[in-house]
C-alpha positions in Angstrom: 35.5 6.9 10.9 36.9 3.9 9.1 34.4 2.5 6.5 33.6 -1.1 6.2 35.6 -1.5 9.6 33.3 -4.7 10.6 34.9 -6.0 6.9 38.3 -5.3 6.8 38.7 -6.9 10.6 37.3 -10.1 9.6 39.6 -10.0 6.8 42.6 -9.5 8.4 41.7 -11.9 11.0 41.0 -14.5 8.3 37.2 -14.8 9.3 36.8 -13.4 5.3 38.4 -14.0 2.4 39.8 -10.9 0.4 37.6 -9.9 -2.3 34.3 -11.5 0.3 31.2 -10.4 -1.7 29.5 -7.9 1.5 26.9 -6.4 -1.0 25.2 -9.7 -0.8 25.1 -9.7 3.1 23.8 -6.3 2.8 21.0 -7.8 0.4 20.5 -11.2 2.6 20.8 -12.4 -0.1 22.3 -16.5 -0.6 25.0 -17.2 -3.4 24.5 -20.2 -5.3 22.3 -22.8 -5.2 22.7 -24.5 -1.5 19.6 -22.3 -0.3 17.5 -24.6 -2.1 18.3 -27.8 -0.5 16.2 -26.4 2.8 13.3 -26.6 0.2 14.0 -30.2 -1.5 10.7 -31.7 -0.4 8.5 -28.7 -2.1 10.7 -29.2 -5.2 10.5 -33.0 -5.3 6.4 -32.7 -5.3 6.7 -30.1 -8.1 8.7 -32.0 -10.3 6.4 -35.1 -9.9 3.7 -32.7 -10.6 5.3 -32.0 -13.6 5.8 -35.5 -14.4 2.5 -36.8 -14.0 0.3 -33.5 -15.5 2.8 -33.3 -18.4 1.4 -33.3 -22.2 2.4 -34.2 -25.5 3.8 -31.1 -27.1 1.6 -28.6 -29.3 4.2 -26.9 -31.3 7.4 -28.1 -31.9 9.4 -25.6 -34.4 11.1 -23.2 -32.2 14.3 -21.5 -31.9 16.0 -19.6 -28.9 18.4 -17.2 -29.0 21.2 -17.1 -25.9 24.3 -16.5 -25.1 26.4 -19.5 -24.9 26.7 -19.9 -21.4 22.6 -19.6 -20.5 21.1 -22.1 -18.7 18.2 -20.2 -17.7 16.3 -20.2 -21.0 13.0 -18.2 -21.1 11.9 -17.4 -24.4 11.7 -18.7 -27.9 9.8 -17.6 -31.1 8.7 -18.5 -34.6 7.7 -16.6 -37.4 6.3 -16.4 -40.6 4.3 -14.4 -43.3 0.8 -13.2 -42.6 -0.8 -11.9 -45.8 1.3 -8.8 -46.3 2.9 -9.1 -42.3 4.0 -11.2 -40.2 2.6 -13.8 -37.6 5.2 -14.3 -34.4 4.8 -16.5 -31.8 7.1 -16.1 -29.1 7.3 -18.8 -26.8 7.9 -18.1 -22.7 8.4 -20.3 -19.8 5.9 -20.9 -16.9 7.4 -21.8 -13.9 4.6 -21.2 -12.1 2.7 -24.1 -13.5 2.6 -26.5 -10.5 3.5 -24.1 -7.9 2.4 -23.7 -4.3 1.7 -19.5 -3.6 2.2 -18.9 -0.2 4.5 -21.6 0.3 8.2 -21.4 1.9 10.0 -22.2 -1.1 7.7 -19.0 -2.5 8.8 -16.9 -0.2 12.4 -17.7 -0.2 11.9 -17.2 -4.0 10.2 -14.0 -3.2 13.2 -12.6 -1.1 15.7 -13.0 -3.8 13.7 -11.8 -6.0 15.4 -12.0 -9.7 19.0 -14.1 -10.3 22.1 -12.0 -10.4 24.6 -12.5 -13.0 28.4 -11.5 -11.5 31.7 -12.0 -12.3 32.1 -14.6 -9.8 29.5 -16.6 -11.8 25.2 -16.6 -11.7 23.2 -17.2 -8.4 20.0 -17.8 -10.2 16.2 -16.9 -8.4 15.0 -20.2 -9.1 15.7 -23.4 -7.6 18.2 -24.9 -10.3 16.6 -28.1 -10.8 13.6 -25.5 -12.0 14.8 -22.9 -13.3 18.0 -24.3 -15.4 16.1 -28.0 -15.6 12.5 -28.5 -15.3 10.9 -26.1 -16.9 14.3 -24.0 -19.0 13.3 -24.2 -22.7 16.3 -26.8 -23.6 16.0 -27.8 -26.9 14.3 -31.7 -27.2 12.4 -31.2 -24.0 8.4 -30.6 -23.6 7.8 -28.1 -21.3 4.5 -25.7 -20.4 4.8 -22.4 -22.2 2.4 -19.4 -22.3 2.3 -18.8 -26.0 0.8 -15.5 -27.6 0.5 -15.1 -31.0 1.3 -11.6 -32.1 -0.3 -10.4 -35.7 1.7 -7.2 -37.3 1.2 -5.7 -40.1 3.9 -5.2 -42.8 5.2 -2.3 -41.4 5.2 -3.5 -37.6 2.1 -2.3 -36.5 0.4 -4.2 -33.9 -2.9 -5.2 -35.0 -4.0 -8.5 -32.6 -2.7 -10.4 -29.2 -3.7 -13.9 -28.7 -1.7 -15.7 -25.7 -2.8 -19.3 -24.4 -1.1 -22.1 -22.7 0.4 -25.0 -24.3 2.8 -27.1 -23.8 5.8 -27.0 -26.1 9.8 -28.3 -27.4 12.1 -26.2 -28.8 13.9 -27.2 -31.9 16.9 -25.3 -31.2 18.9 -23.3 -29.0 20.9 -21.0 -30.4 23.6 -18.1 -30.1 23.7 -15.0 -29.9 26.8 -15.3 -32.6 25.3 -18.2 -34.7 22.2 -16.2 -35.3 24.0 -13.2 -36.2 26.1 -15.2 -38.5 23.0 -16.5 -40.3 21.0 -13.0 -41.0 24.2 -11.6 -42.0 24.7 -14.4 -44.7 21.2 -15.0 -45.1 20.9 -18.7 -44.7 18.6 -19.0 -42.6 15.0 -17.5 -43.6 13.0 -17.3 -40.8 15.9 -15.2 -39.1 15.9 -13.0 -41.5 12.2 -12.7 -41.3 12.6 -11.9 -37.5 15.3 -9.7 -38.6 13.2 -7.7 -40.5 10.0 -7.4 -38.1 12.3 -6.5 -35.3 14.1 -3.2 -37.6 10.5 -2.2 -38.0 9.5 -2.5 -34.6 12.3 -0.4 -33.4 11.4 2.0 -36.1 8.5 2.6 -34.7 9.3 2.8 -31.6 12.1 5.5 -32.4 9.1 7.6 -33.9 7.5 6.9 -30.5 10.1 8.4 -28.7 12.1 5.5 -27.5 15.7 6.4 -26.2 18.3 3.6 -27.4 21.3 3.3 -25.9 24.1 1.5 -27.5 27.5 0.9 -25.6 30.5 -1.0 -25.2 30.0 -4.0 -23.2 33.1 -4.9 -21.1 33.3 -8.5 -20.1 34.5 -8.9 -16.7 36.0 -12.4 -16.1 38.1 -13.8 -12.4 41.1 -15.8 -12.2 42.3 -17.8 -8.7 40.8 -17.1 -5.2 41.1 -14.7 -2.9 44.3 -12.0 -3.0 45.5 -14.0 -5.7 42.5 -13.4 -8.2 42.7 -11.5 -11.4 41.1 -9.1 -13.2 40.4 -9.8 -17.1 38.2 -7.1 -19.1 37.8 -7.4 -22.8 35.0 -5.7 -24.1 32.5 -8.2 -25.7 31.9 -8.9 -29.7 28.4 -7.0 -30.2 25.9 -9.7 -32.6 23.7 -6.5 -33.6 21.4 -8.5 -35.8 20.2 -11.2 -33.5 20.4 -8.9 -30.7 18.4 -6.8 -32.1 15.8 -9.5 -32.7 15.9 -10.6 -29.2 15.6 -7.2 -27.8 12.9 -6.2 -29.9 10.6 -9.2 -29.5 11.0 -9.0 -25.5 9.8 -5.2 -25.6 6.8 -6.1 -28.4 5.9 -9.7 -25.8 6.0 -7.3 -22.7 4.2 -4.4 -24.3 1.8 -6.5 -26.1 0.8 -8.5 -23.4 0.5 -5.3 -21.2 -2.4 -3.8 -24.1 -4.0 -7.2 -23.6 -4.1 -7.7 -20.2 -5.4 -3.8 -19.7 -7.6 -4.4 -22.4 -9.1 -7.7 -20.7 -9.2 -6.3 -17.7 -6.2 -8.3 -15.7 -4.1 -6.5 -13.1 -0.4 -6.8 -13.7 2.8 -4.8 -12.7 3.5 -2.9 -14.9 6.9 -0.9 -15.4 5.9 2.7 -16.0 7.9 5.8 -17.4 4.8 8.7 -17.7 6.7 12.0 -18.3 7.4 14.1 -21.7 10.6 14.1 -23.3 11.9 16.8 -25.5 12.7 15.7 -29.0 16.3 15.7 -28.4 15.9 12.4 -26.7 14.9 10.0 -29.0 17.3 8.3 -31.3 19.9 5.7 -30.9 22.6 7.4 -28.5 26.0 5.6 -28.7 28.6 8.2 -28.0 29.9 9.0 -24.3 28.4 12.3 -23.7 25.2 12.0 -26.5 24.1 9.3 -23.5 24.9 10.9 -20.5 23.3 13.7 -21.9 20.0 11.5 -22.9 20.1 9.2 -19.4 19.6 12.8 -17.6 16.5 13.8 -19.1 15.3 10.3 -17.5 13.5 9.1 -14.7 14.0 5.9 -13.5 10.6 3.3 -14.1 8.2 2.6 -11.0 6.7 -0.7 -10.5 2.8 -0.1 -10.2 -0.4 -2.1 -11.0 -2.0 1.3 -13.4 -1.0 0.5 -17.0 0.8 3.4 -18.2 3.7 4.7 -20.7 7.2 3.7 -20.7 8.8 7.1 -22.6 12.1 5.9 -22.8 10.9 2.3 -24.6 8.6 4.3 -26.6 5.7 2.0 -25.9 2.0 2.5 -24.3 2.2 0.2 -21.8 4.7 -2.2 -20.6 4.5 -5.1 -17.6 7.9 -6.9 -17.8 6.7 -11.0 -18.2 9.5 -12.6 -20.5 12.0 -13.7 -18.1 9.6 -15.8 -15.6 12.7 -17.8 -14.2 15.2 -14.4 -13.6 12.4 -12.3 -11.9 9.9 -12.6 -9.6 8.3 -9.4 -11.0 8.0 -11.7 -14.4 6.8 -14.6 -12.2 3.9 -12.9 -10.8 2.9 -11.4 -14.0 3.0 -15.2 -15.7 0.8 -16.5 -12.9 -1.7 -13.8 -13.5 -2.3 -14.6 -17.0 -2.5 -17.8 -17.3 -5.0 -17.7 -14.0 -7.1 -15.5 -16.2 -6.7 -17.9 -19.2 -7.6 -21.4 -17.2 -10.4 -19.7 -15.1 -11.4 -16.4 -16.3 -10.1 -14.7 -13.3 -6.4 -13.5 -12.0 -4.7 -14.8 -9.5 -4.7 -11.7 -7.6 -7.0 -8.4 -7.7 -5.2 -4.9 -8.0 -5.5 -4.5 -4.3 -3.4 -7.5 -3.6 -0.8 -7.0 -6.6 -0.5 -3.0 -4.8 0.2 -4.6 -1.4 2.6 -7.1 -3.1 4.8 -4.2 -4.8 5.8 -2.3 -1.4 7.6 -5.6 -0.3 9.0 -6.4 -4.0 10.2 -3.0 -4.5 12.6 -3.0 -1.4 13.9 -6.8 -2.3 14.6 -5.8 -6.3 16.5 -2.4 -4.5 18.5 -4.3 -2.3 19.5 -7.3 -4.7 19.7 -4.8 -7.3 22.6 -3.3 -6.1 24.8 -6.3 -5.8 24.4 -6.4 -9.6 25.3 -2.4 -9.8 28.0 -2.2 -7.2 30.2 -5.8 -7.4 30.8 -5.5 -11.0 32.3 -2.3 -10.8 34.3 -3.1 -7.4 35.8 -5.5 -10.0 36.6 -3.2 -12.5 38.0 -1.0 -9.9 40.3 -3.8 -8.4 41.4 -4.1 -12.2 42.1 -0.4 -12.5 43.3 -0.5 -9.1 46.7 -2.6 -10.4 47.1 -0.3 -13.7 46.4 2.8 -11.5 49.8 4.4 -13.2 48.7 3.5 -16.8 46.8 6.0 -18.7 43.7 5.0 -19.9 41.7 6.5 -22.7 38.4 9.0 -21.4 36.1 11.3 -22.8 34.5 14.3 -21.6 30.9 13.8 -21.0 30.0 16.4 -18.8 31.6 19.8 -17.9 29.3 21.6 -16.2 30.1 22.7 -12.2 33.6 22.7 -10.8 33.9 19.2 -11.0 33.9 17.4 -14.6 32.6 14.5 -15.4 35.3 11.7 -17.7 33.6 8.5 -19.0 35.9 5.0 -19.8 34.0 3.6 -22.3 35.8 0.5 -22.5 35.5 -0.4 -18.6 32.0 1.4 -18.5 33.4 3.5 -15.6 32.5 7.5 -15.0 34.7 9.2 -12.9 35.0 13.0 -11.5 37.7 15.3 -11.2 38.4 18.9 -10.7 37.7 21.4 -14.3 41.3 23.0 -13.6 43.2 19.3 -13.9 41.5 19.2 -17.6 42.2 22.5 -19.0 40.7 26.2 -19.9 38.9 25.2 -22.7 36.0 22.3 -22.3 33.8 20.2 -24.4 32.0 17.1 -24.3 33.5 14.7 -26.8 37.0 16.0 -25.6 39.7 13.2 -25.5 42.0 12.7 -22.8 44.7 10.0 -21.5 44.3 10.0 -17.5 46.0 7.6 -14.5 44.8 7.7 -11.1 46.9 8.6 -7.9 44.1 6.8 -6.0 41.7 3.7 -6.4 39.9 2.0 -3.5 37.3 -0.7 -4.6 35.9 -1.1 -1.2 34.7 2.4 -0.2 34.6 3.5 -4.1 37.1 6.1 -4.3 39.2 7.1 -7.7 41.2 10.7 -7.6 42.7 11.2 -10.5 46.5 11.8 -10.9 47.1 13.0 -14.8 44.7 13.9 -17.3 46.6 14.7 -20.7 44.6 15.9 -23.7 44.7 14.3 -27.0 
């Protein structure tokens, strides 16, 4: 009857450490980057592949935007004027460019299927002399890109899509906060060029329907080992403007190339949202209960090879292909179009990207829920210490006996009984509340207090 009992044994025999990280042995899943040693020979022949097949860069004036501590850089873009719109060339990574399909270090890839970024640190997909080295767009390096071109028109209409593969170095690689810094003060042009494409493109993908949901981001960050670690959350500085960009231009290159690829008949997998949303669901959410509210009228995306529309992106088509070194999902989709671009033909037929998805699907579930679960098993140690504190909350949901209270500076929901909160109920309602209860392991919180503001 006692959860986790295999667990909490080894821990108090000392076979664990406090804190150990099961949601990764539920996922099979191997932290850091000592899996890839069993695969150093496969590695070694692909970075002398890439040695001796490498070429003399193509384009050279390209920036990439990051946070500070990336090492797994995928994309990078230029822009300029077109006539009356705009020409942008964003820039991604091909991994796949000397690699062995089939191979052991393929399927070991396969089975983690996309990096996860914790508060312990990053366990990244790729081997990390080739996914943060070889073939990361660092700044002053040559390395082989797929490039499209993208032609928009002045209001951020998509009027052409023209990838090929060339080999490329990046100028520069740049924050999140230094980019911001230079749209806001405009010093930099062609930042604020890509600043103003990527307020059009969400434009039009709000009249499109598109959902946005803006939140507090709380940045979870660990101290010491074992039951002497602590808990720091400060909720990170937004950079709205070169988010923005960033954000944008990921959504146009995975939905662009998606139109192309359907339109040039080359199977992909394709992220896929097909149902109606009521009105009331597009817009830019960024209060408590206005998201809740929005998130329920959802359905989560399926993986599948039929090109079809993503509601809550607003877009006809999208197959997710800009982050080629985080997932293998990406990967795939990379080595499909530049097959189809060298030879005329994809790697794979629909048939074979179909029997690929059923395995995908259950590795991107597991490992997926490391990344959902051991974040907030950290917040919930944090809370766990303050349990007596109140902490500020707002009603999101009301409905049933049992209410629903959001944090929005830890990014934590919890439930609690419609009599603790009162007669009289609404979403947006403030409250102060501290918790009688809080156990990270098997996820429980029972509230204690709940005091109006």
């Amino acid at each position: 009857d006692v959860p986790h009992l295999a667990l909490l044994l080894a821990q108090t025999w000392g076979v664990l450490p406090v804190h150990h990280n099961y949601h990764l042995d539920e996922a099979d899943y191997a932290w850091d980057d000592d899996w890839s040693q069993s695969f150093i020979n496969e590695i070694e022949d692909i970075e002398n592949s890439f040695c001796t097949h490498a070429k003399t860069p193509e384009i050279e004036d390209l920036i990439s935007i990051d946070a500070s501590t990336t090492r797994d850089i995928d994309d990078a873009f230029r822009i300029e004027k077109h006539g009356t719109g705009y020409r942008l060339s964003i820039v991604l990574a091909r991994p796949e460019t000397h690699w062995t399909f089939g191979s052991n270090l393929d399927k070991a890839v396969l089975h983690r299927a996309t990096s996860l970024y914790l508060p312990e640190g990053t366990s990244h997909m790729m081997p990390e002399r080739l996914g943060t080295g070889q073939y990361s767009l660092l700044q002053g390096e040559a390395r082989p890109a797929l490039v499209t071109d993208f032609f928009m028109a002045a209001d951020g209409t998509l009027e052409k899509v023209t990838p090929r593969t060339a080999w490329v170095r990046v100028k520069a690689n740049t924050t999140y906060e230094d980019a911001d810094r230079a749209i806001q003060e405009r010093t930099d042009e062609s930042l604020m060029l890509a600043h103003d494409l990527a307020t059009h493109l969400l434009e039009r993908r709000l009249a499109s329907g598109a959902c946005v949901i803006r939140k507090p981001e709380p940045m979870v960050t660990l101290e010491g080992n074992g039951a002497q670690t602590l808990v720091n959350i400060e909720l990170k500085t937004p950079s709205p403007r070169s988010e923005l960009v960033i954000s944008e231009f990921m959504i146009l290159a995975n939905s662009g190339l998606a139109l192309w690829a359907k339109d040039n008949g080359v199977p992909l997998l394709h992220r896929t949202q097909d149902i109606a949303l009521p009105p009331e669901a597009a817009g830019i959410f960024t209060e408590p209960a206005e998201i809740l509210r929005s998130v329920k009228l959802l359905l989560p995306p399926t993986l599948e090879t039929t090109p079809k529309r993503h509601a809550a992106l607003g877009v006809a088509a999208y197959a997710p292909i800009s982050s080629p070194l985080r997932r293998y999902t990406d990967f795939i989709n990379m080595a499909q179009v530049s097959s189809f671009l060298a030879s005329g033909e994809p790697r794979l037929d629909r048939d074979q990207l179909d029997q690929l998805i059923t395995h995908l699907n259950m590795r991107i579930q597991a490992v997926g829920a490391v990344q959902r679960f051991r974040p907030r098993y950290w917040k919930l140690v944090y809370l766990a210490k303050r349990r007596r504190e109140f902490q500020p909350a707002v009603l999101v949901d009301e409905a049933g006996p049992m209410a629903t209270l959001a944090m929005p500076h830890l990014q934590v929901n919890v439930r609690a009984p419609r009599k603790m909160l009162g007669d009289k109920l609404y979403p947006g309602q403030r409250f102060q509340i501290n918790f009688s209860r809080i156990d990270p392991l098997t996820n429980e919180i029972r509230l204690s207090e709940a005091l109006e503001e």
